[in-house]
N, C-alpha and C positions, 0 to 999 in steps of 0.2 A: 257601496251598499245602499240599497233603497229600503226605505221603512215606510209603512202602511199606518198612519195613524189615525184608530177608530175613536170615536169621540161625539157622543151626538148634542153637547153643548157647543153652541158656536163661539162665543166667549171664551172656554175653557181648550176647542181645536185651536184657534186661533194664539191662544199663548202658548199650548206647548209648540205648535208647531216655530210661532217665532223661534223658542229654544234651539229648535233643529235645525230652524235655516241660520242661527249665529254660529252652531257648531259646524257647519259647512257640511248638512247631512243631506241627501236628497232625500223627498215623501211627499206624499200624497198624503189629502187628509180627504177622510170622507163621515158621514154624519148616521149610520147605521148597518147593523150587519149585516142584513141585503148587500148595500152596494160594496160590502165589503170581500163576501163572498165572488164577486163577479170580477176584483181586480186581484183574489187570491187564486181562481181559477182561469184565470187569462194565460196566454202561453209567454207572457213574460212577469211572474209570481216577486211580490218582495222578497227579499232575505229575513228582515223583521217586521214582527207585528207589535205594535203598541193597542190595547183593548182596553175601552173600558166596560164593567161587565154588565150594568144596563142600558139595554140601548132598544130601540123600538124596531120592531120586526125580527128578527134573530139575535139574542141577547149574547153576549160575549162569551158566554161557556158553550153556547152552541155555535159560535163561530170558531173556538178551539178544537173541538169534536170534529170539524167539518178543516177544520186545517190538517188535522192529525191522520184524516182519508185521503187526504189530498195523495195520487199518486206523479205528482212532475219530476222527482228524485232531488228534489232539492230543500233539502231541511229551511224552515221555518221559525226562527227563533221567536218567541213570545214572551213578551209581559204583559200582564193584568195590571192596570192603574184603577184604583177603585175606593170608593167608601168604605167597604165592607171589610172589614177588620180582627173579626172574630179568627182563632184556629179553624175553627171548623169553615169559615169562608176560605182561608189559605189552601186547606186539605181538598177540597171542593175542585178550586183553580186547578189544583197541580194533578188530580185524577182524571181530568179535563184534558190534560197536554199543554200546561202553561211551563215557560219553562223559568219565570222569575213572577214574582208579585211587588206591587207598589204603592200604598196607601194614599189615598187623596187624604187633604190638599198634597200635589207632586211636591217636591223639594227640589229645584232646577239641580242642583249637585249630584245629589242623589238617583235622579233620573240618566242624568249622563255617564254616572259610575255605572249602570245598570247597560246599560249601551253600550258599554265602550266592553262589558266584561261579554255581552253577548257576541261582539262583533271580535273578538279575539277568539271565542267558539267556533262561528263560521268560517273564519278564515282557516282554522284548525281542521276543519272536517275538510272544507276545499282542496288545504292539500293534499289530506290523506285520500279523498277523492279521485285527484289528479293523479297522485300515486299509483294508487291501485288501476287507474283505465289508460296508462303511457308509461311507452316506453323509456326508462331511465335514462337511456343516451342521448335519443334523435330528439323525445318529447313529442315523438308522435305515436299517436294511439296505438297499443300492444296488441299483439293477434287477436288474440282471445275478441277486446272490443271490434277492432278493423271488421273480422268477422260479423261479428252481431251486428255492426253498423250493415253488412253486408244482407247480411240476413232481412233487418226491417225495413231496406230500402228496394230488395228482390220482390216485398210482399207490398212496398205501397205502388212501385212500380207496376205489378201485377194487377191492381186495384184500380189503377188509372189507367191503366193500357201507353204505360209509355216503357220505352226501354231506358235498360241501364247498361252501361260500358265499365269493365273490369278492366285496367292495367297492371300486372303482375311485371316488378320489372328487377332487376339482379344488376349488382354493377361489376363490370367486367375486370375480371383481371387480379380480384380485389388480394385473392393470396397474396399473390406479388408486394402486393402494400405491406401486408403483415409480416412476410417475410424480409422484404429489404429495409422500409425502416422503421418495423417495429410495430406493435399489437397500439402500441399511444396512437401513432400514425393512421393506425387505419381506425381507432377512435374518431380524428378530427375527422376524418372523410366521412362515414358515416355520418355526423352530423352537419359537415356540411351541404351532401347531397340531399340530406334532408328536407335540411332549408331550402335550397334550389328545388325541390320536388312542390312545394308549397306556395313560390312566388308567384306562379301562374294560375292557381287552380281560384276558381268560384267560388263564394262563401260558402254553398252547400255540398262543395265535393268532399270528399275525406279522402283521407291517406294515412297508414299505417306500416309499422314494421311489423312486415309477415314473417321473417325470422333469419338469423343472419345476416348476410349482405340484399337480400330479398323486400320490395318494399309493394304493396297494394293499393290502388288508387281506383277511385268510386266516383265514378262520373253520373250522377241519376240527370235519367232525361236527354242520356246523349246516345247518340247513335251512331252503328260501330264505323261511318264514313268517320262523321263528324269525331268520334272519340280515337280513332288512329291519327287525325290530324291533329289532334290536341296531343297524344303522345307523342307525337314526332316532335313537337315544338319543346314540351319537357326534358325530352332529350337532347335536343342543342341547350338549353338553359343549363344541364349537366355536365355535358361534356365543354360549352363554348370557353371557357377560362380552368388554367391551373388552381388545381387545391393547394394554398400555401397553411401548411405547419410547423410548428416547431421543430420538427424532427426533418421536412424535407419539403421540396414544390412534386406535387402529382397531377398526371396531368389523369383525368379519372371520366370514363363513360359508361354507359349503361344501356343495355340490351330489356326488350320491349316486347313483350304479349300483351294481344288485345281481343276481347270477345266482348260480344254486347248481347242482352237478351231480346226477346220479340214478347209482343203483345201474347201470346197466349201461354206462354213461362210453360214450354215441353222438356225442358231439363230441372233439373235439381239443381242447389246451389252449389253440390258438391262437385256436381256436372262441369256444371259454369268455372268453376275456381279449375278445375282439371281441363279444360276449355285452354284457359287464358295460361296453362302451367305448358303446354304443348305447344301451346304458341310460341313463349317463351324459350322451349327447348329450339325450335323452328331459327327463331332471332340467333342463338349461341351459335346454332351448328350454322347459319349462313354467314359468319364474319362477325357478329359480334357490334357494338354500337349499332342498332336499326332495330327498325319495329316490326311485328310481323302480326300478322290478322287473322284471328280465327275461322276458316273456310269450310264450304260444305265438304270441298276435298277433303282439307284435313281432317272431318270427323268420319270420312270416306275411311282414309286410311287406321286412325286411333281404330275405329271397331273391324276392320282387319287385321290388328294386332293382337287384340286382345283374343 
């Protein structure tokens, strides 16, 4: 957890913040709500804010107002430390978006009870966070996001003129797992192939379970050479060792659709995902473990079909 502590006496930053470096907390301290606002609107926001509520240039209530716009998705816990004592200064704070108040002079106990109860919130919302955008099993992002992740990365890719590389991939066979031994069984598989889906990829790529045995992998910025070569390599990561479980050793692979967009984004995203789904089909009906590549052929032939 990183905390933001505003304070524009130097004396009075300077002890609390000692407080937080004995309680083993990281922050920053900084001396006004200008500079305050520029490290709550950076793309890496604290968790919490400590405020005090006069301060020169943007006073503490309007640094609360301006937290409470903030759209990063990530909640901001706040307390006010202040002089100001009265109800109607309390009332003030918390119509503001503070979400605790703390009277100067601090009381070191009292300030770290205050901490510790806000930091038991965010970790509370994180999970429920984490919950609602992954899936329960694998713990990789649930359609629904995999998607959206799809979605705002078709449109920055668009924006930049770079492509982006979809892998749609299925693992083979997988009935047989749940049939011979057992629905637990093919539990552990799924989340082991998970994890092998994930040891190779770049910080910014994502991956998702697209539904069932089904998994989606978001390569921005790769290109469908380079992104078929990156799924081949995924797939011996998959297939190169047995899944051992408690219920059996499997020996488990997985088949590979690949399509990439172009600079000037002529299909849809629903295009693209039916793209990378054809592929896909392509990978099963050839034999199964291999990757196969979205072609001008093949979009020759899909609109002969339809």
């Amino acid at each position: 957890m990183k905390i933001l502590l505003v304070e524009d006496s130097y004396i009075e930053r300077r002890k609390l913040g000692s407080y937080l470096t004995d309680w083993g907390l990281e922050h920053v301290g900084v001396g006004s709500g200008t500079e305050a606002i520029k490290l709550l609107e950076a793309s890496d926001p604290p968790d919490m804010a400590l405020l005090d509520w006069l301060l020169p240039g943007l006073d503490g209530i309007d640094v609360l107002r301006r937290i409470r716009k903030l759209s990063q998705g990530n909640y901001i816990y706040t307390v006010m430390l202040t002089a100001k004592n009265q109800k109607q200064d309390r009332l003030i704070a918390m119509e503001a978006g503070a979400d605790d108040y703390l009277s100067k002079p601090v009381d070191a106990a009292e300030l770290r009870s205050r901490i510790m109860v806000g930091k038991r919130i965010l970790e509370l919302q994180q999970s429920l966070r984490f919950a609602a955008t992954h899936d329960f099993l694998t713990n990789l992002l649930n359609r629904s996001e995999i998607l959206a992740a799809l979605d705002r990365e078709f449109a920055r890719g668009g924006r930049e003129g770079k492509p982006t590389t979809v892998i749609l991939g299925d693992i083979d066979h997988f009935k047989r797992v749940n049939d011979t031994l057992g629905h637990a069984a093919g539990d552990e598989v799924l989340k082991e192939v998970a994890r092998r889906l994930k040891v190779d990829l770049r910080p910014y790529d994502v991956v998702g379970r697209y539904g069932g045995e089904e998994f989606l992998i978001i390569l921005p910025g790769c290109s469908v050479t380079a992104g078929s070569r990156r799924a081949d390599s995924i797939r011996n990561l998959v297939g190169k060792d047995p899944i051992i479980t408690p219920y059996g050793t499997v020996s488990t692979t997985i088949s590979m659709g690949v399509t990439s967009t172009c600079c000037s984004r002529d299909r849809s995203v629903s295009e693209f995902l039916h793209e990378a789904d054809v592929s896909l089909y392509a990978a099963k009906n050839n034999g199964r473990n291999r990757v196969e590549v979205f072609t001008a052929a093949s979009r020759s032939a899909t609109a002969g079909q339809s």
